[in-house]
N, C-alpha and C positions, 0 to 999 in steps of 0.2 A: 945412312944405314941401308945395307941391300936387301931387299927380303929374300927369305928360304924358301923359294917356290916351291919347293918337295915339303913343306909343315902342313899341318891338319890347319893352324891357325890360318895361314896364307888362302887356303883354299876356301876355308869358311869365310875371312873377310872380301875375296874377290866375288863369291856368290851372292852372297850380302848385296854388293855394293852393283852388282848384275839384278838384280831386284830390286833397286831403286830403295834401299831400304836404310834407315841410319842405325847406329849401335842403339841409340835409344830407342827407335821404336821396334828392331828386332828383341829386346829386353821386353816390351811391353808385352809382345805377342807369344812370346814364351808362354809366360810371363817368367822373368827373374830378375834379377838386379843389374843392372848397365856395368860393375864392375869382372860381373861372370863374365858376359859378352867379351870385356876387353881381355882377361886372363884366358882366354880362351882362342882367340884371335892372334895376341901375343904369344903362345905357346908355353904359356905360364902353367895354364892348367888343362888337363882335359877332361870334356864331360864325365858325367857318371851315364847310368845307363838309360836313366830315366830320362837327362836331358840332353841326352842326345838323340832319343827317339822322338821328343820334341823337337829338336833343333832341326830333324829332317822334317819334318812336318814343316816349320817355318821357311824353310830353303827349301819349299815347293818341289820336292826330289818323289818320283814315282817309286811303287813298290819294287821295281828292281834294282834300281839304283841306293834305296837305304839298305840295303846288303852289306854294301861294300863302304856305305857312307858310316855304320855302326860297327865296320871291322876294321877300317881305320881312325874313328872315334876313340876306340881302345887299342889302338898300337897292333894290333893285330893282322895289320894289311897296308901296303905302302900308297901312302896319298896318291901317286902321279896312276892307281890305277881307275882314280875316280873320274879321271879323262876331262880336266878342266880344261885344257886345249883344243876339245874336240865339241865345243861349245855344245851347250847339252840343252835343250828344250826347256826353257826355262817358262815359268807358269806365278801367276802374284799369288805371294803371300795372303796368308790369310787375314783381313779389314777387320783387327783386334783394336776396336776404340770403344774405348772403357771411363769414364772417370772412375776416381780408386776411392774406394768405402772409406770415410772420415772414421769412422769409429765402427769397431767388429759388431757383427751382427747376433744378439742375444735370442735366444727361445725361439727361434722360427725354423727348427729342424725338419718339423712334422710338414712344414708348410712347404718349405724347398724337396722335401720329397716329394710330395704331390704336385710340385708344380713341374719336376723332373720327370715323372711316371707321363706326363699330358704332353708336356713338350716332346716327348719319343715318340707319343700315339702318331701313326699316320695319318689318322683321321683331325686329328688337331691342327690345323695351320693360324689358327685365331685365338691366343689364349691374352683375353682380359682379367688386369688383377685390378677388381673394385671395392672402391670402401672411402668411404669419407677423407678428407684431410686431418693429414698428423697421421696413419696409422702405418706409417713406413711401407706406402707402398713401393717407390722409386727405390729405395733402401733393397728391399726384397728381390726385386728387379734385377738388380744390381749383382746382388748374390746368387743368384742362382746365373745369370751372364760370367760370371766368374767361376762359377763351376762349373756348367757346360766347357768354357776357354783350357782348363786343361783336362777333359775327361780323354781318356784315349777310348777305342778309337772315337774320335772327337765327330758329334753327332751333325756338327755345321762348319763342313770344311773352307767354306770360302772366309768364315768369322762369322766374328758378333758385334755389332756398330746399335752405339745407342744416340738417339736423337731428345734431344730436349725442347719439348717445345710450348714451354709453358712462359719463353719471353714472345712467342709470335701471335702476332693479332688479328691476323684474318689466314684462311683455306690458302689466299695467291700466295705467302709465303712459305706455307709446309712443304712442299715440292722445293722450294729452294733450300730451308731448313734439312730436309733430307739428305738433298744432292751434297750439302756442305760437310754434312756427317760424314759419306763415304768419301767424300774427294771428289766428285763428280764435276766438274766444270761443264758447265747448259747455256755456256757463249754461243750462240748461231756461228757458223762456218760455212766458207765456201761452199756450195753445191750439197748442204746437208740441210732440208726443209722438216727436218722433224723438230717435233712440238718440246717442251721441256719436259713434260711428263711421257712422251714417247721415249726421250731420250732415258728417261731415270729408267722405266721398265725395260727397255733393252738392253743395259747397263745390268740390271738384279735377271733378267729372266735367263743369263746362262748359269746362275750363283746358288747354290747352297749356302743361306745365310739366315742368321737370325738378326731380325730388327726391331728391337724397342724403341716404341713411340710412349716418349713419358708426355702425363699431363694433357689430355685428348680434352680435357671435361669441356674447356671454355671454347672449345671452339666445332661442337656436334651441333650449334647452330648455325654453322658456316659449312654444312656438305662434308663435313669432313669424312663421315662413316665413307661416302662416294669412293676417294680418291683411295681409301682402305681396301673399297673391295677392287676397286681398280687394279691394285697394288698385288692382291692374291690372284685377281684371273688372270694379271701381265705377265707377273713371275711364278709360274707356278712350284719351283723349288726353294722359295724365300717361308719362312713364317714370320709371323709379326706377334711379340711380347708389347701387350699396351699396357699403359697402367692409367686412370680415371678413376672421376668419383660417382661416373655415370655410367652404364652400360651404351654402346656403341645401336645397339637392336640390331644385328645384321644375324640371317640365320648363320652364318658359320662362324659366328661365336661362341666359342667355349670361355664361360663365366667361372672366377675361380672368386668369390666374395673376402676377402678381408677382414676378420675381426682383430679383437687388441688382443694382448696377449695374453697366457694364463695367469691367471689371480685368484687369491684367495676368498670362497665364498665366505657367507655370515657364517659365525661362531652359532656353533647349532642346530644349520642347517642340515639336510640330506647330506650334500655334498664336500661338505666344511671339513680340511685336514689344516694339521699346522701351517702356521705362513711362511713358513722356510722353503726354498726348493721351487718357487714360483719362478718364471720368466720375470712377469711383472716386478716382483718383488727386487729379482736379480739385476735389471734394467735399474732402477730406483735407485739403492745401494751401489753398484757402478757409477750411476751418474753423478751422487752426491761424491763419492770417493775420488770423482776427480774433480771437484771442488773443493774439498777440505778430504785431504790425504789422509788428516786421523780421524774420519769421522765413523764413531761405534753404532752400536743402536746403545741405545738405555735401558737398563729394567722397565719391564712394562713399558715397552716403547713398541713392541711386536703386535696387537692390537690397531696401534692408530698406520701402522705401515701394511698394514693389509685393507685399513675404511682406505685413504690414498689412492691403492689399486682399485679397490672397487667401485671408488669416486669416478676415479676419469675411465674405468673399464678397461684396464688394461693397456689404454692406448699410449703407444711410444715418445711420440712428443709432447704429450701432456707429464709422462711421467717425466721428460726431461726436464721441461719447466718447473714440474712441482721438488723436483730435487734442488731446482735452484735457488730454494729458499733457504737449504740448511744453512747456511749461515750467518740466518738470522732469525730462525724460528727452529723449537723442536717437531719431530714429527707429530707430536700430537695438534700442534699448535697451525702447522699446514693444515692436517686435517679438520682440523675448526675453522679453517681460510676455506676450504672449497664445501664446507657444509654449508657455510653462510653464502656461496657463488648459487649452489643448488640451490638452496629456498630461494632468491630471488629470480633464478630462468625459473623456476616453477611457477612461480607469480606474474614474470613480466615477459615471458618468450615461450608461452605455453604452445605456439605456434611450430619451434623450430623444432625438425624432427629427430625426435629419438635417438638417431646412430649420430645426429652433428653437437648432443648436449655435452659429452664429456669434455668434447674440446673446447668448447663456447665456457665453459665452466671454466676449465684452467685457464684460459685467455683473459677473461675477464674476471679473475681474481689475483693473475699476476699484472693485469692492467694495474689495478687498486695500491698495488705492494707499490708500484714504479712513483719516485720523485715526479713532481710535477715537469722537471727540467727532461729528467729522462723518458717521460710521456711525451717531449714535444720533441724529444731526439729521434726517439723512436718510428714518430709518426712522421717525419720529415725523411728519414733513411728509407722508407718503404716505395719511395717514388723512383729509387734507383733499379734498372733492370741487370740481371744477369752479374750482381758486384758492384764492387763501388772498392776506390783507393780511401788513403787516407784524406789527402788533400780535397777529393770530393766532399767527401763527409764534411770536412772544415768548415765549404766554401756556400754548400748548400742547406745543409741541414741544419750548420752552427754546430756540430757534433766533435768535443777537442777530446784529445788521446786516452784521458781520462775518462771521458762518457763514453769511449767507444767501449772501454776496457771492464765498466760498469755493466754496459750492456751485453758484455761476452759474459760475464760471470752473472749474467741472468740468463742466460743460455738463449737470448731473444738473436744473438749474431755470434757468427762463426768468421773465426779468421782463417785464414789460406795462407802460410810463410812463404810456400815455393812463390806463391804469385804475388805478395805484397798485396792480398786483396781481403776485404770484408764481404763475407755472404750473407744473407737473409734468408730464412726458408721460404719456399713460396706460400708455404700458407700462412705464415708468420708476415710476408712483406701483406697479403692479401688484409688480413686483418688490420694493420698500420694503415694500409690505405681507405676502410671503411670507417676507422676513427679519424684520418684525417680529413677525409669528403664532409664529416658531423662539421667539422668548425668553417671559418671564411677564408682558411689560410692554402686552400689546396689548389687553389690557379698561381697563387701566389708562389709556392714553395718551385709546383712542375714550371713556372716562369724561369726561378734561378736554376735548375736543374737543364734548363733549356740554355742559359746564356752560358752557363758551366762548359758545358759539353760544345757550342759553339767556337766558344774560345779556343777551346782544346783542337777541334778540327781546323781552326783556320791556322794558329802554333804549327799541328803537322803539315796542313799542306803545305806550307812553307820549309817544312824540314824534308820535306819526300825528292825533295832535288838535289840534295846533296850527300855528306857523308855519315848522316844518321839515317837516314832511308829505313834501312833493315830495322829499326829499333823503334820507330814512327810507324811502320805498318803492324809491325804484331803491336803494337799500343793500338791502332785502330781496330784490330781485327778482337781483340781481346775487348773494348767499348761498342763492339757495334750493336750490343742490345740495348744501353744504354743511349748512342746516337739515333738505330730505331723510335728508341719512345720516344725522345728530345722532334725529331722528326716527324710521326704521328701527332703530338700535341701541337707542337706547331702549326702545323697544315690545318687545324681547327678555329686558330683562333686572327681573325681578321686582322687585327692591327698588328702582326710580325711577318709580312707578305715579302716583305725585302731580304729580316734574319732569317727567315726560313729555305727562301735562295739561295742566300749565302752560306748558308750550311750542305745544302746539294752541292753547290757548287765547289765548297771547302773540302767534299767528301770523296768527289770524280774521280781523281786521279786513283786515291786509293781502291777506289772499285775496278778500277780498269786495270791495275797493275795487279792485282787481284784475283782479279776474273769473275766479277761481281758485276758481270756485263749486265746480265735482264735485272737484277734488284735495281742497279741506279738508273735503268731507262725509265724502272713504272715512278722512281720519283723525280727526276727528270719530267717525266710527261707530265706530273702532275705540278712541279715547282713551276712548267711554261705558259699555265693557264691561270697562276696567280696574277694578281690585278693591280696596277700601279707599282711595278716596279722601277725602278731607275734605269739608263737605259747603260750604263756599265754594265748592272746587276744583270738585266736581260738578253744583254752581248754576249755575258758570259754561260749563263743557262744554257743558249741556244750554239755558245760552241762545244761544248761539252756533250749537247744533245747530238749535234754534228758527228762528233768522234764517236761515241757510242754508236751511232746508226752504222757509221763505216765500220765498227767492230765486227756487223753483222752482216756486212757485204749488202746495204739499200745506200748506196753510193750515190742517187740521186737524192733520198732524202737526205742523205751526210751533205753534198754540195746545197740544196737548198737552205738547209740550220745555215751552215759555214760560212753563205753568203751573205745571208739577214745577220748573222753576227758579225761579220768583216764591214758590213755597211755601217753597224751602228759604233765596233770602233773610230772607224774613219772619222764619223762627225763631231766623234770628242777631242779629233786633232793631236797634239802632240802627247795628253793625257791616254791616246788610243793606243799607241806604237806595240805597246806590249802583248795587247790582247790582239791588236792586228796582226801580229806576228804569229800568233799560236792558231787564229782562224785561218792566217795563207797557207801554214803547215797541213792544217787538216785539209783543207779546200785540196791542196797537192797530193794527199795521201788517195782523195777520192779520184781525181783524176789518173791517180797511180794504178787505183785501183779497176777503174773503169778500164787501162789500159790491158789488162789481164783478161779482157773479156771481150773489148771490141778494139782493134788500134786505130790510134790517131790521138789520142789525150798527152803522150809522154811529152813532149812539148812544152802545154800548161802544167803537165803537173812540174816541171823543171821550171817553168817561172813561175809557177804558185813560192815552191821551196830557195829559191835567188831569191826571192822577195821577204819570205820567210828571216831567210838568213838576215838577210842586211836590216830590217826592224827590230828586232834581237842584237844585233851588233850594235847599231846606236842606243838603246836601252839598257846596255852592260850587261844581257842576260846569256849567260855565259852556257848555262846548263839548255837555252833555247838556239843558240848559234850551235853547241852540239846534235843537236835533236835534228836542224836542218840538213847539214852536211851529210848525217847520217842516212835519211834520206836522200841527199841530193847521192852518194854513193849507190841506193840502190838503183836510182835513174839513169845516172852511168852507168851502171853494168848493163842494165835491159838494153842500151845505147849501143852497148858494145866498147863503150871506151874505158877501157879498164883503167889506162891510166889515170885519169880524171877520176875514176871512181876509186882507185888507191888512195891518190891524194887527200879525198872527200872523207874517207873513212879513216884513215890516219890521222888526221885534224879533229873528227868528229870523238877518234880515244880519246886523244889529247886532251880535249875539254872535258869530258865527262871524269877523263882521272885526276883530273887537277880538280876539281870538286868535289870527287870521290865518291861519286856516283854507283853504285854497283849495278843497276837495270841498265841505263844505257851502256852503259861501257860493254856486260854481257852482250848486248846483241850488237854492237859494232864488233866485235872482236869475231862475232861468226859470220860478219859479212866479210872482214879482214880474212877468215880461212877460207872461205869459199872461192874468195880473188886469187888467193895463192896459189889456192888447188886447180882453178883455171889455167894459171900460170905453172904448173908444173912444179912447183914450189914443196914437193909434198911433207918434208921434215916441220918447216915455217907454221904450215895449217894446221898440223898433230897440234903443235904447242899454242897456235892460237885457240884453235878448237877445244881444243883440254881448258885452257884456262876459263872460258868460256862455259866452258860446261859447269864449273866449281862455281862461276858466279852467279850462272841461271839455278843451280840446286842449291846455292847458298839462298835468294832472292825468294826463290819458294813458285815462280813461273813457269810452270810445268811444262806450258805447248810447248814455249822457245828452249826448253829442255829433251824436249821429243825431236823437235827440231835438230840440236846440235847434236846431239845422239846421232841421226841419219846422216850429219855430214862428216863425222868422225868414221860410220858404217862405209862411205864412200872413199875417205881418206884412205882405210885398211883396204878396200878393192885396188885401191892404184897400187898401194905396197905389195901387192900379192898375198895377203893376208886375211885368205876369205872365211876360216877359223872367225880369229877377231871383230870381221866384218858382221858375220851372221850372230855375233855375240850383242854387237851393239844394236842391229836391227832390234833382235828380242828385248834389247832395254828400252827399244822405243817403242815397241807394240805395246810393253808393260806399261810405259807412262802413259800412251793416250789412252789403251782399255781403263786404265784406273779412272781416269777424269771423264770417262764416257764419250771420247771423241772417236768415235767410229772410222769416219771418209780416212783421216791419217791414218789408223792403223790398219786397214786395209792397204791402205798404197805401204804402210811398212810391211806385211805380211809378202804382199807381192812382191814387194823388193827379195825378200828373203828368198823367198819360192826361185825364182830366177838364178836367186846368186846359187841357191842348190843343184838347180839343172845343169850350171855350167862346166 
């Protein structure tokens, strides 16, 4: 099919795709449905007016250019005079990451107004929403992030990115937590000596952005208020939406306090109007109705659905829980459940304060309701972080389809269809976990929940080589608050010194392929200073350690790990081959890399990677005899011998697509363009280069996407095609600003700047 480069569609998807952006997450930042994008794109339909004044908002077009972008939206003006050819200053989309509200947000109008009125104040850059757990505050958060997202004109043009960080366990991870939220990548690079938190405030200090930090409570022990206000004096055009059960104490907080929702007072009181027309009430009756679809109230049932609300006070997840009964209690009969919870925290918890009884009440009266089986299900599931599959639940908690499905219909877990996953609330897994600590079973349980997730990491590393890759990394990237906790427990307990290695070590590659460079060096550092390991298990730590250092350009510490790991293969003899193999590769890469900076190394690093190869070749390791070549192709080139390096890299496809590889295959295929284009070849490197490029943005490897980007920039220079040229620069400026890599997008900018003067 040829496309109509004169269509509004055409033009819209080449801009798109010039922003680094896919249909789906241009739908998300609309926000609209991915089928509009495509009808639109298609020539199917075109916008209305509304969203196409969106649409130029998300296709980063200045105020003079949506003139002509909303007079050919409506047919009113001929697309080719939107000058797509004359490459136009292209600028990122606006950082629209959202998770999407499970269920519409009841009675909190009054509240979203006021929290909209403070978020406009100038004076406000710090708006905390506090209040106990259960009272929707992340809920609230959430909805007013989504109303800001299509307010025109839109008061945080760069976005809204929310950060969750109620799986992370100390201050060193919130910085990384954040940077993951925007896309930041905080890998060290060449000749770049900023810190990670320099990096992230350089990254937000040119941004008009808004950034919710959910769940701060547990971690105001850990400095974290610090890195807050760090975070306001670095960027002074960001604000930050937190939500906690504790106030932050910093003076430029603006406190917005939480209570539950309206409910109906005592019959009699002052204030007492019928119990119809409540939020509370509304919440309740909602939540039961979708439980039992026919469920009424009964005569004289309206009394005990008003004690209910005033039971738990209005609060949202207590009402959801206590809805969870109707189908097997009337309301009155609930309401006789949480009278009898109340007299006893009155007698036995006289201590816990005031704004936390509502919810201690309905916890611990649907504790009571729960089978004994499904108390011990419950309490088993609260160990998992961030979800949990089916299969998990099975294998750890003992939890089969049926208890899971028990437990949904007690409203204590929420399923997820798009993702095949079970959720827990966090204050809901919190409470599981301080029923589970009461009995002996809770080293036991986080035991299997550690050998679970073990299993699972050593499975992928093993699939990360071949032609499930793609499918193995979002499965890691999707567990890794789960492998966090599995990894934090671990590292506490003496007698798993070895399993705890072997899960760093299970986890490496996906971090690296990743870009999860500084998370796996702090456990790295810490897996190298465990005690009796075996000395496989410690050959391997310490090459891993090796790669990582060379990720960050300390090449002498990458050749020191490399070398203590290559020695300790070697004395395991013919059981070593394979790991000797991947430590002569790294040990090559340092010396490759030390050659970039002083000459004289290319040499050893060529018979580091000859050595490399042929321990890989007698081992059958197909995807490691690629990996060598692949390198041994960039030594040829630096050599100057292209031929050799053709060869090198043609052999090194070879392998990688016969296993079906898509990481390495992507970057041999850009070392394959850049030979040709040496070579004069220039039609050869378009199409290697292209290909290359689809499999670095399928892969999700953004630098070597920046990368091939500039050599596609370069390709269109030889054609005479400095339009296209100065089109593809601007997509790599885009990549590295988005992932916070400075030094390249500067050299991309200059690039551009020059090809302008010419």
């Amino acid at each position: 099919m040829i496309d109509n480069t004169d269509s509004f569609g055409y033009w819209v998807r080449r801009r798109r795709r010039a922003l680094d952006l896919s249909q789906a997450a241009l739908a998300q930042q609309m926000p609209c449905s991915l089928a509009m994008i495509k009808k639109i794109e298609s020539d199917v339909r075109r916008p209305s007016q509304a969203l196409a004044e969106r649409l130029a908002v998300c296709l980063a077009l200045t105020a003079g250019e949506r003139k002509d972008f909303l007079a050919a939206a409506r047919g009113q003006q001929r697309v080719d005079a939107l000058l797509l050819d004359q490459a136009p200053v292209l600028r990122p989309a606006p950082l629209n990451r959202l998770p999407a509200l499970t269920a519409p947000l009841i009675g909190r109008q009054a509240e979203l107004t006021a929290l909209a009125v403070l978020l406009a104040s100038p004076d406000v850059r710090l708006l905390s929403i506090v209040g106990p757990g259960g009272m929707g505050k992340t809920r609230l958060a959430l909805a007013i992030a989504q109303a800001q997202q299509i307010q025109q004109p839109r008061a945080f043009n760069d976005g809204i990115v929310f950060v969750d960080l109620a799986p992370v366990a100390s201050r060193d991870f919130v910085v990384l937590a954040i940077a993951a939220a925007l896309g930041i990548d905080l890998a060290p690079r060449r000749g770049d000596t900023r810190s990670p938190i320099q990096q992230l405030l350089e990254f937000l200090r040119p941004r008009q952005l808004l950034l919710i930090l959910d769940n701060l409570e547990h971690l105001l022990k850990d400095s974290v208020a610090s890195l807050v206000l760090d975070l306001l004096n670095g960027a002074p055009s960001i604000k930050l939406l937190t939500t906690s059960r504790q106030r932050l104490n910093l003076r430029e907080e603006q406190l917005y306090a939480l209570a539950g929702l309206h409910y109906p007072m005592e019959p009699g009181s002052a204030n007492s109007m019928p119990n119809e027309g409540f939020a509370a009430t509304t919440l309740l009756l909602a939540a039961a109705r979708r439980l039992r679809p026919d469920f009424v109230l009964l005569p004289g049932e309206m009394d005990s659905l008003g004690q209910i609300c005033r039971a738990v006070e209005g609060m949202p997840l207590a009402l959801e829980l206590a809805a969870a009964w109707v189908d097997t209690l009337s309301l009155s009969g609930i309401a006789a459940e949480l009278q009898g919870s109340l007299d006893l925290l009155a007698s036995d918890l006289v201590d816990l304060p005031e704004r936390h009884r509502s919810i201690r009440t309905t916890f611990d009266a649907t504790w009571r309701r729960l089978e004994p089986a499904e108390q011990e299900a419950f309490m088993r599931l609260s160990v998992f972080r961030g979800g949990l599959t089916r299969a998990a639940a099975r294998q750890v908690a003992g939890a089969t389809l049926s208890m899971l499905a028990q437990l949904i219909g007690k409203s204590l877990l929420q399923f997820q269809p798009a993702l095949e996953r079970y959720q827990l609330h966090e204050v809901l897994r919190q409470y599981g976990q301080e029923k589970l600590a009461a009995t002996e079973a809770l080293d036991a349980v986080k035991h299997q929940h550690f050998e679970y997730y073990l299993t699972l990491a050593e499975t992928a590393a093993e699939r990360l080589f071949g032609n499930e890759q793609i499918v193995w990394l979002e499965r890691l990237e999707t567990e890794h608050d789960n492998l966090r906790a599995a990894l934090t427990w671990g590292l506490a307990q003496s007698v798993l010194t070895e399993a705890v290695a072997r899960l760093v070590i299970a986890l490496a590659w996906f971090w690296r392929i990743r870009s999860h460079v500084l998370e796996g060096l702090i456990w790295l550092e810490q897996a190298i200073r465990l005690p009796g390991l075996t000395t496989a298990t410690r050959a391997g730590v310490l090459y891993h350690a090796g790669h990582l250092a060379w990720m960050q350009d300390d090449f002498a510490g990458a050749q020191a790990r490399t070398q203590e790991s290559l020695r300790l293969w070697q004395s395991l003899g013919p059981a070593g081959r394979r790991g000797a193999g991947y430590a002569s590769h790294t040990l090559g890469m340092a010396f490759y890399g030390t050659e970039l900076r002083a000459p004289g190394d290319l040499m050893a690093a060529l018979h580091s990677f000859q050595v490399s190869e042929d321990l890989f070749a007698a081992v059958g390791d197909v995807w490691g005899v690629a990996f060598a070549q692949q390198w041994l192709a960039f030594v040829h080139t630096a050599q100057g011998d292209r031929v050799a390096a053709l060869a090198a890299a043609e052999a090194s496809l070879a392998g990688f697509r016969q296993i079906g590889n898509a990481w390495g295959a992507g970057l041999t295929l850009g070392a394959l363009a850049n030979l040709k284009l040496q070579a004069g070849d220039l039609a050869a490197a378009r199409d290697l280069a292209e290909e290359a490029q689809a499999l670095r943005r399928q892969i999700g490897h953004r630098h070597s996407l920046g990368v091939i980007l500039e050599l596609l920039a370069r390709i269109a220079r030889k054609e005479n095609k400095p339009a296209e040229a100065a089109v593809f620069y601007q997509e790599a400026i885009l990549v590295f600003d988005s992932m916070g890599n400075q030094p390249s997008a500067a050299q991309m900018r200059a690039a551009l700047a020059a090809l302008t003067t010419v």
